[in-house]
N, C-alpha and C positions, 0 to 999 in steps of 0.2 A: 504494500500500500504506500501510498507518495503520502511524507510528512512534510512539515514544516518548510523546510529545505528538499531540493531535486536530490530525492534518494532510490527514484527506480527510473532507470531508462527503455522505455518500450521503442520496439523496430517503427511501429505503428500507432496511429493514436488517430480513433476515428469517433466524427462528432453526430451523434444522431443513430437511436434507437430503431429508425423503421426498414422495412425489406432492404432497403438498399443499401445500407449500412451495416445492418447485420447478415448481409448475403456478402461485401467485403471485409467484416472481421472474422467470416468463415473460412472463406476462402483463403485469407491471406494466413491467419493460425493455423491451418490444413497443411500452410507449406515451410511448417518450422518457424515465421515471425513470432515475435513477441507483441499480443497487440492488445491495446486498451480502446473499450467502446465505452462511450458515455452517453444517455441518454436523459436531459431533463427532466422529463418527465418518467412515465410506464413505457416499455417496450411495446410499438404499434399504437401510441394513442392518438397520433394522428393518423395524416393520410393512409398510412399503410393498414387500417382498422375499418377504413371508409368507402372503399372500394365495391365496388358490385359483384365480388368474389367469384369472378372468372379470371383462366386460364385458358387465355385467346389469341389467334390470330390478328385477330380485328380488320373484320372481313374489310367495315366500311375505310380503311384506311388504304386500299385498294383504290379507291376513288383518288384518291390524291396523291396516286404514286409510289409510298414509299414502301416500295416493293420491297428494300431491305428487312425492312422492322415486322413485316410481316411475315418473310419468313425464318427470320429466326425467331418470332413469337411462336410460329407454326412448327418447328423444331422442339419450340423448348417444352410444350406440351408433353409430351411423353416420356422425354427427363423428369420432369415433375412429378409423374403420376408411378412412377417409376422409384423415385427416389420418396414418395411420399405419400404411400398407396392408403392411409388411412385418413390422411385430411382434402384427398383429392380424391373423384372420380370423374370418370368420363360422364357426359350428360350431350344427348341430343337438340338442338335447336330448331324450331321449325318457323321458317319464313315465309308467312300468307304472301298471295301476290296481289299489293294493290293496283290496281289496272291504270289507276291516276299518276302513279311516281314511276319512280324506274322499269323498263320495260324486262320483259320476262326473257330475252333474250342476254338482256346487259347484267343481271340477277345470274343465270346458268352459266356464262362467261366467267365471270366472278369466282363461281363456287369448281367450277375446273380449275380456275388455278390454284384455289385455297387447298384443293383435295389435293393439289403436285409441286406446291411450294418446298411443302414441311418435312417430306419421306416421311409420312407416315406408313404405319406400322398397325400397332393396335387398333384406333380407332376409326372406326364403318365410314365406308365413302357415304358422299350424298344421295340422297334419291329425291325424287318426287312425289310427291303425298296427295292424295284426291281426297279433299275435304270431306267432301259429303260423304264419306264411307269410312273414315280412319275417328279414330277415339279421338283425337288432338283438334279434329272440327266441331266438335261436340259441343264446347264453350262461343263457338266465334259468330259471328252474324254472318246470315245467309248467303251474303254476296260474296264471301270468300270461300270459292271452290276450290281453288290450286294454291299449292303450296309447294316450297322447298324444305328440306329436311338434310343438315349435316352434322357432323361433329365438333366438339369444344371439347373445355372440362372447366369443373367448378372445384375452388376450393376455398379452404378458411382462410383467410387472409391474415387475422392477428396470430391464430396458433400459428401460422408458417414464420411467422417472425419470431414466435418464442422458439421456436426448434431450430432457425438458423444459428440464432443465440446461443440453445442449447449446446448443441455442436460446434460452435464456436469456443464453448465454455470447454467442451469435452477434448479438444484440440488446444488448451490449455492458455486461450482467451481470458483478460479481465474482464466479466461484463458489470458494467457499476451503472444501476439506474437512479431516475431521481440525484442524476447528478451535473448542474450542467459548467459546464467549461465558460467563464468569464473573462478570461483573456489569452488568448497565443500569440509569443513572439517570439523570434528568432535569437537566440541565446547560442554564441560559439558554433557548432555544427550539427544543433538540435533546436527544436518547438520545444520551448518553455508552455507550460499550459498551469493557470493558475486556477484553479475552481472553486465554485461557491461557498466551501466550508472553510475556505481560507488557505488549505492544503496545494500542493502545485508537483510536478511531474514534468518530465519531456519525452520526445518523442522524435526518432529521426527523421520520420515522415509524417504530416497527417492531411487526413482525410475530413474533407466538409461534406455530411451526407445529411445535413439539417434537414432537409425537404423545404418544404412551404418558408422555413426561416434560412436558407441558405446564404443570401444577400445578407441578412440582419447577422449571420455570422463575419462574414467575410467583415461587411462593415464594423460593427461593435467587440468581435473576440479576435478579427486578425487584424484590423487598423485599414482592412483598403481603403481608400478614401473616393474610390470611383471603383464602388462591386458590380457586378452582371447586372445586367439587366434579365429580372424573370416574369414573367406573367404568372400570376395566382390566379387557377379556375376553377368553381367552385363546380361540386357535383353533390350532388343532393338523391336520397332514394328514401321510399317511405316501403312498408312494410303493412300488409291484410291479411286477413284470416286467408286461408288458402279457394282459389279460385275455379281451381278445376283438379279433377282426380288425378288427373296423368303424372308421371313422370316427366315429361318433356317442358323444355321451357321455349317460350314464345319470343322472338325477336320484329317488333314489329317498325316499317317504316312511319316516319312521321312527315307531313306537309311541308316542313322546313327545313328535309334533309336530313334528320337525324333520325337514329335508330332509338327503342325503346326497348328494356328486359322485361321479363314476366318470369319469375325464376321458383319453383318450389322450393320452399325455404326452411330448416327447421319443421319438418313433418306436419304441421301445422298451418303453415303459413306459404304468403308469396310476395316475393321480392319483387319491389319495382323501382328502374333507375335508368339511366342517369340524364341527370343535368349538363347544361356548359353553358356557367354563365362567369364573365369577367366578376373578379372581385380584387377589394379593395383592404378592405378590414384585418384586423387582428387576425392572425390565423387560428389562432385557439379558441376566439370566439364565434368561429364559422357553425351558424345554423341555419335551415334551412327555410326556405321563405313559404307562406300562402301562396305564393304565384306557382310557385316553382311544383309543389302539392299538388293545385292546380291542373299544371303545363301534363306533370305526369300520370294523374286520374284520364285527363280530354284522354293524352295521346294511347292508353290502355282503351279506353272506353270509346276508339272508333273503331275498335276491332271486336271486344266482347260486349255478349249477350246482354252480361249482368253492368251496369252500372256500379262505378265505385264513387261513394260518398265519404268527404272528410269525415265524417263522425266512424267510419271503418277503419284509417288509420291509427294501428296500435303502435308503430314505433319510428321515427321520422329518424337519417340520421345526415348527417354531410360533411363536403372535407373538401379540401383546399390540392390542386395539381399543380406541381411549381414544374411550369414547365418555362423552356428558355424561349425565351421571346424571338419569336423570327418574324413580326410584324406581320401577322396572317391579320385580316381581317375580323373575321370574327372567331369567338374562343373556340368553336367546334372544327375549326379549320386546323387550329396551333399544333404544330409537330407533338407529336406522342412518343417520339425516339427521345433515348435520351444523351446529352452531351456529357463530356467530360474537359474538365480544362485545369491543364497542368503548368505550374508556376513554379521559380524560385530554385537557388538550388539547393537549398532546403527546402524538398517538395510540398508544396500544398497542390491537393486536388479536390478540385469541385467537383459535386457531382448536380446536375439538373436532367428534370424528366427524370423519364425513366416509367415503367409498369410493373405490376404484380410479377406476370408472364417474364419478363425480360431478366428479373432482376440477378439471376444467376452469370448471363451474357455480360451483363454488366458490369458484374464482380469483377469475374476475367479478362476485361477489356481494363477495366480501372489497375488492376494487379500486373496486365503487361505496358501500362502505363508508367507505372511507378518501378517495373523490373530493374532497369537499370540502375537503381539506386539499392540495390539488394544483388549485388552480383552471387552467380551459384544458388540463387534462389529457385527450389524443386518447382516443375513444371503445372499446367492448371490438374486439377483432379476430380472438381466437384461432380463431373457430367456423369459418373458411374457410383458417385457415393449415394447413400442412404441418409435421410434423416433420422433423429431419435425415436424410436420406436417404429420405423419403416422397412425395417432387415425381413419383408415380407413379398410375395409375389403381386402385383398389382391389382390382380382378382384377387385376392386370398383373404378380403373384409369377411367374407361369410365363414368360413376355416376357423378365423380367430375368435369369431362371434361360437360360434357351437362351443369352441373348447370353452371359453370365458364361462359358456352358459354351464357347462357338465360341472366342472368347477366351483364354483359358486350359483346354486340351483335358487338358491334366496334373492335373486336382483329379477328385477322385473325386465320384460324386453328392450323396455323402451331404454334401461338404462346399461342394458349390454350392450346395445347398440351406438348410445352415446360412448362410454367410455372406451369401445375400440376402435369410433371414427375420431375420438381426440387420443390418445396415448398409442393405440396398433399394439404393439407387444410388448409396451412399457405398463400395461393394464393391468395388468398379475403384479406386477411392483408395486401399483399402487394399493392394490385389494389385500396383496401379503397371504397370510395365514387365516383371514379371519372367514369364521364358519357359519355365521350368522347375521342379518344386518346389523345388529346389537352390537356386534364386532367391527363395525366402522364408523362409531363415537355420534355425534350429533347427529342428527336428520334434517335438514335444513330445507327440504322441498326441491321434487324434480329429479330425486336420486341423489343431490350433491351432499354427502357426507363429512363430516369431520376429516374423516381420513384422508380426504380426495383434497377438499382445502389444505389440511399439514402440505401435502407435497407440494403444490400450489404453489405455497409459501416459501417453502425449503428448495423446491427445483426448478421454479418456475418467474422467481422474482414477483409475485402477484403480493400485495401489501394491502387493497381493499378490497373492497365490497366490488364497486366498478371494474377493477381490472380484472375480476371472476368472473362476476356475471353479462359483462361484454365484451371483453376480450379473450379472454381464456376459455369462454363459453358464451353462448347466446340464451344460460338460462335466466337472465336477465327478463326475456318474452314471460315466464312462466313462474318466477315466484313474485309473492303479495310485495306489499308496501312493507307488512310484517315482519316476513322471513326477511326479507335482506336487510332490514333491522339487527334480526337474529343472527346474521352473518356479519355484521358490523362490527358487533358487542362481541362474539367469540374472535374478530382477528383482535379486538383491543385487548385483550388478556395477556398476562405476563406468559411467554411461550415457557 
């Protein structure tokens, strides 16, 4: 630990807790670095928490070219799902064809390249889907007969940032949250880094992976006096009781060019997002507007049956894209790639943009960026490695779910399920010995136990209520005002 005076020198030293930051202090501890992450805040409490929790392509970016970004999104797909078979699956998209926007020709175009961009592998080409006969038309109004139908994946967003972490940690990473870095200057042949408790450390290299606050680093913890220029774009998704029975989630076009999700969400429920609207404000205070509520009920509700009314929405949430400003016109236009920009020969590296999908690609562009400052540094690795508790075949959710279940015959389905699509084969670590629910201390509502919070706590850096019940988990949806009361009072006890 860094005291008073510079008493530990890390290889690396990188600022900012979310995907991107933690998918570079993985990677770079993977190759033998010494590295220190610091995150302000909880790990993923912003942008990387906010996300519409796909693992995409991103067909519509097709339209504007950047044919690179899409296929190595469309690559990185099956590395993910691969490396992280229990916070990821494969999930089908199906795209009604509106007869008024994009023609049905420029739509099939699109989806032939998407299917030969990426080499896929695992997941099912596209086909065509004839509404009036298939389960997925069942919800939609009459006038959409034809449809397209191809593959994605969905994942959790904040757990993949605790398990970068994880792995980071496990590759013998500092990771220190709710800590944030107050000043870096160049001191001899290292980043001097002074932090919040007063305490200070260096670092040979470090890394700016702020997100949304990148600039307000650069300016206020490194001194630029003229930082990048980034555009903050907000995205906004709100959350309804679930809309229709299927499995498959809906991508629908909207009048203004932009695409809409409709996503089965937590077994319950359906996702609905996103936004792109310029913003201005605090980033930590980004919530999401009536308009915006709105924009995304109209653009759902010209496609389904059922009308959604605000008094339906149960959980609104939004987040801030720092993406680099390349003077697009409007926010849905702005590059979705992300930059990198290397300084100094004491290296500072910025990171801007950037996606969920990408953030692996990223690492290793950022790590051969900074290569030469680490000569004899082991070459990238992550594309074959496993996250924590992913040491599983990518089908293999059902495998672990039976044993889970034979094992412990006292947990209910719903919470075998949860606890092997968040831990995979770290779930038995968490459960232990015990033979009874009575054997895993509190009951807090939803399945979430005493037990399940200790490790939380202990391996997971979770310190509230909030980082449990939304980021660590979306049981947030599902207990009272009460229980998470009750989860409050029990982290406030002397451990």
């Amino acid at each position: 630990m860094c005291g008073s005076s510079v008493t530990d020198v890390f290889d690396l030293a990188v600022i900012g807790g979310g995907v991107n930051g933690a998918g570079i202090a993985r990677d770079a501890a993977g190759r033998g670095l010494k590295v220190l992450l610091l995150e302000q805040n909880d790990l993923a409490s912003g942008t990387s928490s906010a996300s519409t929790k796909l693992i995409h392509g991103g067909l519509r970016y097709l339209e504007f070219y950047e044919f690179r970004l899409v296929h190595e999104a469309l690559a990185e797909r099956e590395v993910l799902l691969r490396a992280a078979p229990h916070i990821t699956r494969p999930l089908r998209f199906v795209l009604p064809h509106h007869g008024g926007l994009r023609p049905r020709w420029l739509i099939r175009l699109g989806l032939v390249l998407y299917d030969h961009l990426g080499g896929r592998k695992i997941l099912p080409p596209t086909r065509s889907v004839d509404l009036r006969h298939d389960p997925v038309g069942v919800p939609l109004r009459a006038e959409y007969m034809r449809a397209f139908e191809y593959s994605d994946c969905w994942v959790d967003d904040a757990r993949l940032v605790v398990l970068l972490a994880r792995d980071a940690q496990n590759h013998g990473a500092d990771i220190r949250t709710r800590t944030r870095c107050t000043r870096a200057r160049v001191v001899g042949d290292a980043w001097e880094l002074t932090l919040a408790d007063g305490t200070s450390c260096a670092a040979r290299a470090l890394v700016n992976a702020a997100g949304p606050w990148v600039s307000q680093v650069l300016a206020d913890v490194t001194g630029h006096s003229t930082p990048a220029r980034v555009r903050l774009v907000r995205g906004s998704h709100i959350v309804v009781p679930r809309l229709f029975s299927h499995d498959r989630c809906y991508i629908f076009q909207n009048t203004d060019g932009r695409i809409c999700f409709a996503i089965p969400y937590e077994q319950d429920f359906t996702l609905i997002g996103t936004t792109d609207e310029d913003y201005t404000g605090d980033p930590a205070q980004v919530v999401s507007t009536a308009a915006e509520e709105d924009y995304l009920r109209g653009a759902v509700g010209e496609y389904l049956k059922q009308p959604i009314a605000a008094s339906d929405i149960v959980w609104r949430y939004s987040g801030v894209r720092p993406l680099r400003d390349d003077g697009a016109s409007k926010a849905q236009e702005a590059t979705r790639d992300y930059v990198l920009e290397l300084e100094g020969m004491q290296p500072l590296l910025s990171v801007f943009g950037g996606k969920i999908t990408t953030h692996r690609k990223l690492a290793e562009a950022a790590m051969a960026k900074l290569a030469p400052y680490f000569p004899g540094m082991p070459p990238a690795w992550t594309a074959t490695g496993s996250l924590p508790g992913g040491d599983f075949p990518w089908d293999g959710v059902g495998v672990l779910e039976d044993a889970l279940r034979q094992r412990y015959p006292f947990l209910t389905e719903a919470t075998v399920d949860r606890l092997v699509r968040a831990y995979g084969t770290l779930a038995t670590a968490i459960l232990g010995d015990a033979r009874t629910i009575d054997d895993l201390g509190q009951h807090f509502g939803a399945g979430l136990t005493a037990r399940e919070v200790t490790w939380l706590r202990d391996h997971e850096w979770a310190r509230s209520a909030e980082d449990i019940l939304w980021r660590r988990s979306k049981l947030g949806l599902r207990l009272s005002s009460q229980q998470a009361s009750a989860l409050t009072h029990w982290l406030l006890r002397p451990s």
